[in-house]
Each structure stands twice: as structure tokens, then as C-alpha cells.
N, C-alpha and C positions, 0 to 999 in steps of 0.2 A: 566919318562916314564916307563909304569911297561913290563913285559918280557911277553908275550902270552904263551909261551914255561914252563912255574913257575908254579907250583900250588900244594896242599897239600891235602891228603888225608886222613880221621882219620877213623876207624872202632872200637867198643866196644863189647863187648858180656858178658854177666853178666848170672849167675846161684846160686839162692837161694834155699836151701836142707833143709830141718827140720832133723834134725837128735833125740832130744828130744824134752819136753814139751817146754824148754826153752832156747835150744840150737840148732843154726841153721851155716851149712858151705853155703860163698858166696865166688864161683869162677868168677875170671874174666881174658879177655884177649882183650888186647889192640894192636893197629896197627895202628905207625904214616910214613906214606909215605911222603915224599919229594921230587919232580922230578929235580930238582937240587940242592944239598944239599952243603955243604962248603966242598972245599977239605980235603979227607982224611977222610971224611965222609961215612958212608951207607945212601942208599936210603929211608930203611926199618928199623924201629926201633920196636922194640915188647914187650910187657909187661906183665906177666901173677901172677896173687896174687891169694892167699890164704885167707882167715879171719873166725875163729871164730866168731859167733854173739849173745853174751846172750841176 
């Protein structure tokens, strides 16, 4: 039987920058929610990168 009260939430957001002819920076930031998560846990986990892209 599954929980009503359960459920997950995921958010992304991505930003690509030309910086030269052949060089571009892609930011991103991520966001994984859990409303009930295992003890000892957070709710909210978050994620944010960097990357170079030739």
C-alpha cells in the first residue's frame, strides 16, 4: 500500500555563457526534495556545478 503523505520533488536550472569563440561556462543548480526521507536525513538535498565546455 503506498503512503499519500510520500512524494518527491525535483527542480533543475541550467545557464550556458559563451565566454570565447570556442569556450563556453554551463552553471547548474539542482534540488531533490523528499517529504519523508530516512532517519537522520534532510528533506532537501541541493546540488550546484560548474563546467567548462570547449
Amino acid at each position: 500500500m503506498s503512503d499519500p503523505g510520500l512524494y518527491w520533488i525535483n527542480s533543475d536550472v541550467a545557464l550556458t555563457t559563451k565566454i570565447f569563440d570556442a569556450l563556453a561556462i554551463f552553471f547548474t543548480f539542482s534540488e531533490r526534495y523528499e517529504s519523508k526521507p530516512i532517519p537522520g536525513k534532510k528533506k532537501l538535498d541541493t546540488v550546484s556545478t560548474v563546467s567548462l565546455v570547449y
